[in-house]
N, C-alpha and C positions, 0 to 999 in steps of 0.2 A: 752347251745345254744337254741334259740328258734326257731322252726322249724313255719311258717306260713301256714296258712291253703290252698290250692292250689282252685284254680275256680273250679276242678271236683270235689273234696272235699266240697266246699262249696255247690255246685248243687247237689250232692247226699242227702244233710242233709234232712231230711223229715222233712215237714211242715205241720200241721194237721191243715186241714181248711175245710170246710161244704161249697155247694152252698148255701145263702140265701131265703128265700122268697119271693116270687115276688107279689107287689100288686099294686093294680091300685086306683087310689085317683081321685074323681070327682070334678069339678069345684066347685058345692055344700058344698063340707066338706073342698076343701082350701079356699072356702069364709066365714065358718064357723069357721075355724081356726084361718084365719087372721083378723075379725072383729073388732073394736072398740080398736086394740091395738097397734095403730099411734106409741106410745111411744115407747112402747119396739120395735117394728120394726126399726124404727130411729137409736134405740142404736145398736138393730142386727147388720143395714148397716153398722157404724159409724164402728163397730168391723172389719167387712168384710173390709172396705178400710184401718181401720189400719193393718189388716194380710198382705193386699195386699202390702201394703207401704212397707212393714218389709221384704218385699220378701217372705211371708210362702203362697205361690200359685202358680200355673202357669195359665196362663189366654190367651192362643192363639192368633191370628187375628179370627176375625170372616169370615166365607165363606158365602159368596151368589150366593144362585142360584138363578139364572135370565132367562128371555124368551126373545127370538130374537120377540115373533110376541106378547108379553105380555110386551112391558117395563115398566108398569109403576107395575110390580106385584113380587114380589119377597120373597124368602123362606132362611132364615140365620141360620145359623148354629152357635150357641155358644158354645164349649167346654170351660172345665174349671177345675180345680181344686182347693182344699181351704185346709188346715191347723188351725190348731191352737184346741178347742172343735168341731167346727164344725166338722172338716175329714172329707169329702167325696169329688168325683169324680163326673161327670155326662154332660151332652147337653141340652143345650135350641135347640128346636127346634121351630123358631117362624115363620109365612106366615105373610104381607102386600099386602094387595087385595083391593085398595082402593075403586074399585068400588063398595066392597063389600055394602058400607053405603048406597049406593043410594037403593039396594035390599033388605033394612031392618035389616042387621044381620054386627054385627061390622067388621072394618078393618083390624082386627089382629085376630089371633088364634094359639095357643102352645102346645106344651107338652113338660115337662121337666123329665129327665128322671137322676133319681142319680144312682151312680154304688158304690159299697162296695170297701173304702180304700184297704183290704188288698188280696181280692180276685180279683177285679175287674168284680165279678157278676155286674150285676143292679138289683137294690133289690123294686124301685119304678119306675111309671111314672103316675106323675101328669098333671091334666089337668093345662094351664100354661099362659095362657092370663091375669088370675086375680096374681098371681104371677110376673108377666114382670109388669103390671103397679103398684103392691104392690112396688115393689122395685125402679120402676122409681120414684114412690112417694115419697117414706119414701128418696131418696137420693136426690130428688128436698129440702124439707123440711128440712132437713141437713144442706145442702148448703146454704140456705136462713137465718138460724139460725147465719152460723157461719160466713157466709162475711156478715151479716149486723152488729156484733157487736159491729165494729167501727165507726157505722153512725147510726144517728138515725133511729128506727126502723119503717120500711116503716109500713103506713096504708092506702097506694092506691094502689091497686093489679090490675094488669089488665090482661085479659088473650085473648090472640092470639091463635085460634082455640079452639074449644069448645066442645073436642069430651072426648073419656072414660078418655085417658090419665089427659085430662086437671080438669074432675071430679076429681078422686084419687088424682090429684097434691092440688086441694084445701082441699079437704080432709083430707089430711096429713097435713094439715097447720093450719086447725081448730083442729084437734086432738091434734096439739099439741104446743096450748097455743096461736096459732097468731089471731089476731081479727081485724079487717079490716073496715075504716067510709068508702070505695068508692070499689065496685070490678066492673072496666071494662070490657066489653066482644065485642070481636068481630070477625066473622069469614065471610068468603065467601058464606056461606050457612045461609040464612035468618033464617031458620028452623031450624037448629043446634043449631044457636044463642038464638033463645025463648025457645027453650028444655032446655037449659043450664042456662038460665036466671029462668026459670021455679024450673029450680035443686038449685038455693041459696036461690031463693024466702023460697023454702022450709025447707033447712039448716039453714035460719035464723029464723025462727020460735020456733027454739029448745034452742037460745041463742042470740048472737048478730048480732041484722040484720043492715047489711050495705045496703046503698046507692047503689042500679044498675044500670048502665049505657049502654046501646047498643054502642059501635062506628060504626060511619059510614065508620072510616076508618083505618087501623094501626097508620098510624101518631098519630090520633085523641090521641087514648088509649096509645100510648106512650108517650107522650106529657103529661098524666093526672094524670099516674102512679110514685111510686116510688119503686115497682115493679113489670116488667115485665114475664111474661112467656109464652115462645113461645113453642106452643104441637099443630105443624097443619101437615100435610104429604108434604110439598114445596119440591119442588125436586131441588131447585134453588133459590138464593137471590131474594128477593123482597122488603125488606129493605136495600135502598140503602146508606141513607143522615147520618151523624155521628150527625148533630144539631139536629134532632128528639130528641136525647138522652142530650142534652146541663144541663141538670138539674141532671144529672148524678144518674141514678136510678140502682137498681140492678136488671139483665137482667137473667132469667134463661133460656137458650139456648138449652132446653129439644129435640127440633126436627131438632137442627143443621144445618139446612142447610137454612134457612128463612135469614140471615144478609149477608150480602157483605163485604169482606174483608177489604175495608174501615171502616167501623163500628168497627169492632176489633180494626182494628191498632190504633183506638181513645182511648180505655180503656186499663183498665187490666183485664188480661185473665187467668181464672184459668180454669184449666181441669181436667177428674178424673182419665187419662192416657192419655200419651204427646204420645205412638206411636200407639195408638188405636185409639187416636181420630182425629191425622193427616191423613187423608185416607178417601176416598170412597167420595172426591170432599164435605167431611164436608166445614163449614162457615171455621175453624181454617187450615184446608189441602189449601184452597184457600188461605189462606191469608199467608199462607208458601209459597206458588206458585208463590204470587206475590213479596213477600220481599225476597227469597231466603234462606231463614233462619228460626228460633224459636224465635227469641229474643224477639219476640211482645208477648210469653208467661212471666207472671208471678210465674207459677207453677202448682201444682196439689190438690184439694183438703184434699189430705191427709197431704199434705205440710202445709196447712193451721190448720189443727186439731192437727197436734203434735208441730205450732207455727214455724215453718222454714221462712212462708209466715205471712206477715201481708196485708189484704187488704186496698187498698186507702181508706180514706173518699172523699176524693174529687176529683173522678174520677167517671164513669162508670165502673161500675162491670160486668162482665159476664162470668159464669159458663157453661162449653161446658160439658155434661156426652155423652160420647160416648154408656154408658151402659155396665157393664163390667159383664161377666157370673158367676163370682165369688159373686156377690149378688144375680143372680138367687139359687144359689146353697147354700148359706144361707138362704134366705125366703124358699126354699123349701126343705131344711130337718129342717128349724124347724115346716114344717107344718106336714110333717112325722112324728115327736116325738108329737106331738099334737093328732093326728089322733089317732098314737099307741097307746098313754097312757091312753084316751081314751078306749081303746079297738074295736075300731071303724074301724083295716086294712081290705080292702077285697081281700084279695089274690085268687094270680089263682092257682089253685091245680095242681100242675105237669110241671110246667110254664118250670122249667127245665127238661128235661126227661132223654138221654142219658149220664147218670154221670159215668159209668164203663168206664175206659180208655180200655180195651178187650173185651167190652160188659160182 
């Protein structure tokens, strides 16, 4: 007879396990980590959404905290966890301060914080700003990769707001292999616009310089592109009309909430999680509001990478990333093992103190 092992029996078995070390990584060594290597970051993500797809994650709702006398300022919380070579646990912990821009110093600021699979110590916490737009890049450039390769491949890029996000989004695009005769730009802030007109001017001096264009207005640049990327902070549609898009371009939906639910229900709609990214009065959570339903989705980008989904050629495309914590949590322990291997951690010396369970 086999006799099985009981719960007190299984919780008695000792488990020999060490706290971790703890150390602290500065926005310096994860920009120094993550530099120049568009590619393999790509494939990192590409990885992370197929674990996710596979189910080897758990991936939360996101929480935000919000101010009754602050609305337009807000602090989100990302937990996560990931599987597969990656393993680890950990928090994005990100702020949106929009006024922050007007006072010189960006709109976002992070730290992301990994915890040890088998202990659940936290073993790092990284500075995490340049990490949230590493990953919002490297999965813009993804996506642009794999819903254009049924249509020809666009070479008029235009980009709706002009801020860090929208740098790293073109970034990831030149890094990896895309080349561009026209890049649109156009934002609410005149001055945003010539910084960032400023920032290609310079990008293409290194390679191939496209054709710059200021819009006067979003129609303009949507109207000129055949692809679109919207990276502006809209707390609400401002693109209302679905003909802007008549020429049916591919639409990356990076700050979600800029298109009006008419606009959707004109195209196909992929997303990189259908109950992550229905929520928080998203462009795709409205456009379920008003149809009552999902059906105006297509699928999920992962749908798309393992071929479930084929996109149109001859529709408008657009890609909603809610932003999922399971790619912070990739970019940022592979910045870890970077760092490490290196020799480069700086640990804090005692970070855990009271480890006697009796003193």
């Amino acid at each position: 007879m086999t006799v099985l092992p009981s719960p007190l029996t299984e919780a008695a078995a000792p488990r020999s396990a060490t706290a971790p070390t703890f150390a602290v990584i500065s926005g310096a060594q994860v920009q120094q980590a993550l530099a120049g290597r568009e590619r393999q970051l790509v494939e990192l993500v590409e990885a992370a959404y197929r674990l996710h797809g596979a189910g080897d994650s758990v991936n939360p709702p996101s929480y935000f905290l919000r101010f009754p006398d602050r609305p337009a300022d807000r602090i989100i919380a990302l937990p996560a966890s990931i599987g597969g070579p990656i393993r680890v646990d950990g928090m994005k912990w990100i702020s949106s301060f929009p006024g922050n821009v007007q006072a010189g110093i960006p709109r976002a600021s992070a730290v992301l914080v990994l915890n040890d699979h088998d202990t659940g110590y936290p073993f790092a916490c990284l500075e995490s700003s340049v990490i949230s737009a590493t990953r919002t890049a490297a999965s813009a450039a993804l996506a642009a990769d794999r819903l254009s390769r049924g249509r020809p491949r666009p070479t008029r890029v235009g980009f709706v707001g002009t801020g860090l996000i929208a740098r790293y989004i073109h970034t990831f695009l030149a890094g990896t292999g895309w080349t561009f005769d026209t890049v649109g730009v156009h934002d609410l802030s005149a001055d945003s616009a010539a910084g960032f007109s400023g920032y290609l001017r310079e990008a293409g001096t290194t390679g191939h310089a496209p054709r710059i264009t200021v819009h006067d207005s979003t129609e303009e640049l949507i109207r000129a592109s055949d692809l679109v990327v919207f990276a502006t902070v809209a707390g609400e549609p401002h693109v209302t009309d679905p003909d802007w898009f008549s020429h049916h371009p591919l639409v990356l939906n990076v700050s979600l909430r800029d298109l009006a639910p008419e606009v959707l229900l004109a195209a196909a709609n992929i997303v990189d999680d259908v109950e992550h990214c229905l929520k928080a009065d998203t462009s795709p959570h409205l456009a379920e509001q008003l149809t009552g339903g999902r059906d105006f989705l297509d699928g999920t980008l992962d749908d798309v990478l393992t071929g479930r989904v084929t996109p149109p050629a001859d529709r408008t495309v657009i890609f909603s990333p809610f932003g999922l914590g399971v790619l912070d949590l990739a970019v940022g322990k592979y910045v870890y093992d970077e760092v490490a291997r290196k020799g480069d951690l700086r640990l804090v010396d005692d970070f855990f103190h009271d480890l006697r369970r009796y003193g």
